[in-house]
BAZA-849338 format. One record per residue (C-alpha): residue number from 1; chain; x, y, z. Coordinates in Angstrom, 3 decimals, padded with zeros to 6 digits. Layout:
   nr  kette         u         v         w
  NUM      A         X         Y         Z
...
This chain:
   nr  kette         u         v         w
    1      A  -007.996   001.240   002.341
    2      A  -009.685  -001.524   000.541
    3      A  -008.113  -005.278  -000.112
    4      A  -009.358  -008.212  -002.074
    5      A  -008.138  -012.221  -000.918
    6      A  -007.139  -014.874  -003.319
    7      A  -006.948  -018.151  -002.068
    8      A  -004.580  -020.361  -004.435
    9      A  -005.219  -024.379  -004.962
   10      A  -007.229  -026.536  -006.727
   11      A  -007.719  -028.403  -003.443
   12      A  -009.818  -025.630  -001.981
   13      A  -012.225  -026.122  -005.063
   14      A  -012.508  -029.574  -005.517
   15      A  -013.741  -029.592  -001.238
   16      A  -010.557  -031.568  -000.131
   17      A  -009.632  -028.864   002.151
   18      A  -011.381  -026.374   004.022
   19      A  -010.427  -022.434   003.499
   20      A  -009.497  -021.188   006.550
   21      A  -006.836  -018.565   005.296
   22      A  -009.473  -016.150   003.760
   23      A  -010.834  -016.297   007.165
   24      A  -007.798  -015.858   009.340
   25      A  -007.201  -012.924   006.938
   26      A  -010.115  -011.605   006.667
   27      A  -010.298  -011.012   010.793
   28      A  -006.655  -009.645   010.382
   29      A  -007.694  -007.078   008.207
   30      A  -010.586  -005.479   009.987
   31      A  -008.303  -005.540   012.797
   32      A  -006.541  -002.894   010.838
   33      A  -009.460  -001.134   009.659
   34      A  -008.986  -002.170   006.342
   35      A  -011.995  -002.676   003.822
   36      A  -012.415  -006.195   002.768
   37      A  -014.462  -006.234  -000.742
   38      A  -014.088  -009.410  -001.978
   39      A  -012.529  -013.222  -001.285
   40      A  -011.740  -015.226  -005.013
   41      A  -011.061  -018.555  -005.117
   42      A  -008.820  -020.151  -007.897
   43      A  -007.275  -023.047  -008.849
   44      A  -004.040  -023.580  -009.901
   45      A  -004.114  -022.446  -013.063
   46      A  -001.452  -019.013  -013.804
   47      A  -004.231  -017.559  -016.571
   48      A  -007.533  -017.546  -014.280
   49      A  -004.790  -016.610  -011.275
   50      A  -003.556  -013.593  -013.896
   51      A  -007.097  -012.321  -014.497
   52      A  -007.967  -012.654  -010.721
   53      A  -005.001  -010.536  -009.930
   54      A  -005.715  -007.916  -012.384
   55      A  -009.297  -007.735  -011.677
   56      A  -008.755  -007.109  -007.939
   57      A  -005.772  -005.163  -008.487
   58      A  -008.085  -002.801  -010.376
   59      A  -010.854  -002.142  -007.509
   60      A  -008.445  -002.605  -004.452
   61      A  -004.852  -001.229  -003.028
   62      A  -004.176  -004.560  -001.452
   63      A  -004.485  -007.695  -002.635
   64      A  -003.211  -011.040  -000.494
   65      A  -003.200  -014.264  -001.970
   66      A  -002.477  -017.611  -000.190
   67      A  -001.147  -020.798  -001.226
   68      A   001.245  -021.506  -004.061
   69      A   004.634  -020.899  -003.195
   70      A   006.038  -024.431  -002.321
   71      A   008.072  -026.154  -004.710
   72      A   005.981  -028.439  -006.553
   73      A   005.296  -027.781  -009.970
   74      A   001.614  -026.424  -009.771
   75      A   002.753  -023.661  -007.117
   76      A   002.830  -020.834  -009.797
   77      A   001.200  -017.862  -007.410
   78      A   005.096  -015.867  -007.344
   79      A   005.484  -016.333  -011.190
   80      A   002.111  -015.167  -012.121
   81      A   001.968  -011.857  -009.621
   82      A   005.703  -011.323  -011.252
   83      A   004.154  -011.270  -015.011
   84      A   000.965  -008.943  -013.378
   85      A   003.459  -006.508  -011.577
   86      A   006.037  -006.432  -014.309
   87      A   008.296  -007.493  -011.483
   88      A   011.291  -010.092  -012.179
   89      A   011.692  -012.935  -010.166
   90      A   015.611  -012.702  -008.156
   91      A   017.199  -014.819  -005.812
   92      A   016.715  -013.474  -002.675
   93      A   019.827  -013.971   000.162
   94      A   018.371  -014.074   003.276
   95      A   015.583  -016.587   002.021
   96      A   017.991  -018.438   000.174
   97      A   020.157  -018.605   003.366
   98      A   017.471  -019.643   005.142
   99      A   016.806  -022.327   002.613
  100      A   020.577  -023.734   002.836
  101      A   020.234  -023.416   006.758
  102      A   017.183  -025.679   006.788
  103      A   018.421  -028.148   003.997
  104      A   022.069  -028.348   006.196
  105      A   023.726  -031.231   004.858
  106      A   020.869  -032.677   002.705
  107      A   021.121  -031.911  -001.135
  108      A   018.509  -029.134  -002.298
  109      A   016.758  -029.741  -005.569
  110      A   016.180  -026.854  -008.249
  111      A   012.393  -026.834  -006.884
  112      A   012.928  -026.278  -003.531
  113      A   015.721  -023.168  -004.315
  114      A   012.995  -021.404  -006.266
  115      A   011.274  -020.732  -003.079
  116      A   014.076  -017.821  -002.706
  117      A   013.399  -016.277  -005.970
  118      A   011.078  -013.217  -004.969
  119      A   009.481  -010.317  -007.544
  120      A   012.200  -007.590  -007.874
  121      A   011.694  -005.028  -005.466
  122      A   009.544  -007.468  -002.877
  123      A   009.476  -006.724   000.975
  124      A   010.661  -010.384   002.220
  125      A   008.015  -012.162   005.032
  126      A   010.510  -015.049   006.635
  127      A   008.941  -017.998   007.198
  128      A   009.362  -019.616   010.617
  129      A   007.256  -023.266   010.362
  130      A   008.140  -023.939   006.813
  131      A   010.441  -023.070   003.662
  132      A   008.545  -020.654   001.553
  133      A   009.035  -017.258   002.296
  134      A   006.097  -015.141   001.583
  135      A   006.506  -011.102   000.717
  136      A   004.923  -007.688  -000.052
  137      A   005.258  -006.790  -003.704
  138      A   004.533  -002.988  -005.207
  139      A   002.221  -003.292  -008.047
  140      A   002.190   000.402  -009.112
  141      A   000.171   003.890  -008.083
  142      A   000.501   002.680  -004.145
  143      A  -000.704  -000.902  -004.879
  144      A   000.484  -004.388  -003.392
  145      A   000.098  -007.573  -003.549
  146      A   000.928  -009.893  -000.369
  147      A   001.830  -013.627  -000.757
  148      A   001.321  -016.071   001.835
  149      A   001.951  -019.221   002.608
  150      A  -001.230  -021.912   002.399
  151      A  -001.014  -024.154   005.295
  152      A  -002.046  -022.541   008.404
  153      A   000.644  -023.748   010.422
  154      A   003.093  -021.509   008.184
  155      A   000.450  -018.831   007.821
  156      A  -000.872  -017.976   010.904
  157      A   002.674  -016.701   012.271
  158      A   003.765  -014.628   008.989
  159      A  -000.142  -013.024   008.622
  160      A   001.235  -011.633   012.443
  161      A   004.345  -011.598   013.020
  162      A   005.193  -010.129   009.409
  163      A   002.159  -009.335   006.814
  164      A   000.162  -007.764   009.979
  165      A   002.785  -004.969   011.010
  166      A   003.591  -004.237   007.367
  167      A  -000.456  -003.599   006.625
  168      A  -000.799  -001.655   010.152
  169      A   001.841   000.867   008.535
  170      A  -000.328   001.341   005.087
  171      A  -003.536   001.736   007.154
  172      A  -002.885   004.087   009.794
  173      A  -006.669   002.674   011.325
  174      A  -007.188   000.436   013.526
  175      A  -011.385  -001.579   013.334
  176      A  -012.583  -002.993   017.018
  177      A  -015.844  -005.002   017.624
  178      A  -017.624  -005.488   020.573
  179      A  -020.165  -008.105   020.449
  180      A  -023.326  -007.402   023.060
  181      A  -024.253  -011.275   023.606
  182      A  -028.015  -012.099   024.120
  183      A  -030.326  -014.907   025.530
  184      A  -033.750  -015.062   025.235
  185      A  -034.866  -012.249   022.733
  186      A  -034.843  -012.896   018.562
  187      A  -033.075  -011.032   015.847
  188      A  -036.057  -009.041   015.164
  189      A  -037.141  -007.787   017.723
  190      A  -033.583  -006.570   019.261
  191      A  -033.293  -005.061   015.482
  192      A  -036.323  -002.924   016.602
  193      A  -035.213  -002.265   020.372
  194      A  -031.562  -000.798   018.840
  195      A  -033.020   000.674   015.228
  196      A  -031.853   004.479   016.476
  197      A  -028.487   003.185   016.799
  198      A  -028.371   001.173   013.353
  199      A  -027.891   004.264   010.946
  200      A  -024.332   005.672   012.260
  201      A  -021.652   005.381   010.318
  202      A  -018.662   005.275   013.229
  203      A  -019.534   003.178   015.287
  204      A  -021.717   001.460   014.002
  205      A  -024.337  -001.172   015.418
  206      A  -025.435  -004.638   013.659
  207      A  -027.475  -008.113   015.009
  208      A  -026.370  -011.206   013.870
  209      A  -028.098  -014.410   014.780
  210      A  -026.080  -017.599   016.324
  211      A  -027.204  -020.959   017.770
  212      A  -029.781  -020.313   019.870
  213      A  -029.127  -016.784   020.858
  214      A  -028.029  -013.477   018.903
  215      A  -025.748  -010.489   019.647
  216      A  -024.931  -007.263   018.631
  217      A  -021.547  -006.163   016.819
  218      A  -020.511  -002.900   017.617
  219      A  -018.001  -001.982   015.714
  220      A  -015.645   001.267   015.857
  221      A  -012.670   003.104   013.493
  222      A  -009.851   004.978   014.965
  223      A  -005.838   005.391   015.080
  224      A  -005.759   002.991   017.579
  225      A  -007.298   000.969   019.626
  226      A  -007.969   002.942   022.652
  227      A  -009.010   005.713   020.507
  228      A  -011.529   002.749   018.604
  229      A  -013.071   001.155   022.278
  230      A  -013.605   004.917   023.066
  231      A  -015.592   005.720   020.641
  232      A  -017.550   002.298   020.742
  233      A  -017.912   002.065   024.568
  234      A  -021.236   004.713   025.051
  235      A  -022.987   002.606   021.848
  236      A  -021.861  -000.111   023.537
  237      A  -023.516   000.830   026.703
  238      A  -026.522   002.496   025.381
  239      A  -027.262  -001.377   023.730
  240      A  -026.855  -003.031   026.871
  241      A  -029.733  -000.389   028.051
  242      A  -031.873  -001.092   025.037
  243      A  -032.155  -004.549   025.129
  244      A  -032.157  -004.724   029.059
  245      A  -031.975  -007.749   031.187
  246      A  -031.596  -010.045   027.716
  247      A  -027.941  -008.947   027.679
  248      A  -025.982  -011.564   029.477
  249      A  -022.256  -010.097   028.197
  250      A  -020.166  -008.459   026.188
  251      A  -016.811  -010.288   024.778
  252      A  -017.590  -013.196   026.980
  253      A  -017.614  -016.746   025.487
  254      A  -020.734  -017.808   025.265
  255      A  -023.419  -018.393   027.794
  256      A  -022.531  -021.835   029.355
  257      A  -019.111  -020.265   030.385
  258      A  -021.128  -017.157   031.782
  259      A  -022.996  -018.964   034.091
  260      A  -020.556  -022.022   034.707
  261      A  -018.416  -019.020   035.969
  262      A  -020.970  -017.860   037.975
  263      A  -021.663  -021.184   039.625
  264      A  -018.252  -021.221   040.625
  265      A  -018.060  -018.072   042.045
  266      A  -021.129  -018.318   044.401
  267      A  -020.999  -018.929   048.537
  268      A  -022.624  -021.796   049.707
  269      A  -025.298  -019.969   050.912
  270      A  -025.870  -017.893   048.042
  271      A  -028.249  -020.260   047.068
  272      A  -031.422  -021.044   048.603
  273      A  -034.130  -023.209   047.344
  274      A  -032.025  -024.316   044.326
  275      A  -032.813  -020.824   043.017
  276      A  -029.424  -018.313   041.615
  277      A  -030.296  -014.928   043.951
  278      A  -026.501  -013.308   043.272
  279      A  -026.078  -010.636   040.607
  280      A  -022.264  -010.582   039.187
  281      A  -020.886  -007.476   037.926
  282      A  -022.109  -006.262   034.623
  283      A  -024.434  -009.483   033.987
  284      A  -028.311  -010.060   033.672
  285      A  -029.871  -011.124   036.698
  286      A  -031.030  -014.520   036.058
  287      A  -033.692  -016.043   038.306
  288      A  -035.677  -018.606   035.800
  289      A  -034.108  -022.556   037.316
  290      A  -033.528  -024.736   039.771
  291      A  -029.860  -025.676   039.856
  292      A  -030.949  -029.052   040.888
């Protein structure tokens, strides 16, 4: 299944914030095994927003935008995906109960109530840090659009407490990566060690380079995710044979908490001459330094 992200605000344009939605969504959906083609940015502005909508809604079956449901003035995101979608926007009663709940006693303004108005038809996402629901809208011939909420705070528990379960239903797939980590050996050259493994299609095998080291993503499709580290886990270990005594890992943190951990875990008299002897379980034998 393939999805598109639209991140909403003129803010993310302009460099005022930093957009870590796409990201957080973007992770979220290979999680499912959904394909990710594209991430748009636009301002706030309802016409580019319109064509963004329609463009993606044209090469993808699920678009998610973020940002632009509060109540201020330039948070347009629900109106425009209602004119796209053909969808009306209706109060909504358990959002607008919500809304009243939070308010208590305080008066609510006209702004702040048209955070319950939803597109006709929407599957409601409650929001549990803020006051602007998000939701699931159909957008015809199996097609939705998802709105979130901008700020992390309120996005990060809808994306998996609400937009996460209600994608993992759609997909029926379920994506898991396992990344081989590396010291000591370049991009390159481990590209050359691992090429018989780079042409598959499920898994499939890919080096990335990082801060002073590299590692290898291998990355699996199934129904689930026992069924997905299954079908990874001989790739995975034929890797680790490939590139030899350069692996130091796999899923660990990064080096310095490899060997910190390993430091910590040694006898006294493990050590002898300053020099690491002890081999842990599933890690490269390192014998190169003095600890002191």
């Amino acid at each position: 299944m393939k999805a598109e992200i639209i991140s909403v605000g003129t803010e993310l344009l302009l460099g005022h914030t930093v957009n870590t939605d796409a990201t957080h969504v973007a992770r979220e959906l290979s999680a499912l095994g959904m394909d990710l083609l594209q991430v748009h940015t636009v301002g706030d502005n309802p016409q580019r927003l319109e064509a963004a909508l329609r463009e993606a809604l044209q090469r993808a079956e699920v678009v998610i935008t973020t940002g632009g449901l509060g109540p201020t003035e330039d948070d347009l995101t629900k109106e425009t995906v209602a004119l796209v979608t053909g969808a009306p926007l209706e109060e909504h009663p358990d959002s607008m109960a919500r809304l009243r709940e939070y308010f208590g006693t305080r008066p609510m303004s006209a702004n702040q109530a048209k955070q319950a108005m939803l597109p006709r038809g929407a599957v409601a996402f409650p929001n549990l840090a803020g006051t602007a629901p998000g939701c699931a809208t159909p957008a015809g011939d199996g097609r939705w659009v998802l709105m979130l909420p901008g700020p992390p705070s309120e996005l990060l528990p809808m994306l998996h407490d609400s937009a996460a379960p209600f994608l993992q239903r759609m997909s029926g797939a379920v994506i898991s990566s396992f990344m081989v980590k590396t010291f000591g050996i370049g991009e390159g050259i481990a590209a050359l060690r691992i090429a018989s493994l780079t042409g598959g299609a499920n898994p499939t095998a890919a080096t990335y380079a990082g801060e002073a080291e590299m590692f290898v993503r291998v990355t699996a499709k199934a129904q689930d995710a026992a069924a997905a580290e299954a079908l990874a886990a001989p790739m995975v270990a034929e890797v680790r044979k490939l590139l030899g005594h350069f692996v130091y890992g796999v899923d660990v943190t990064g080096l310095e908490a490899v060997v910190v951990a390993e430091l910590a875990s040694l006898r006294p008299d493990a050590c002898h001459g300053g020099v690491v002897h002890r081999r842990a379980a599933g890690q490269a034998h390192y014998r190169p330094a003095r600890l002191f």
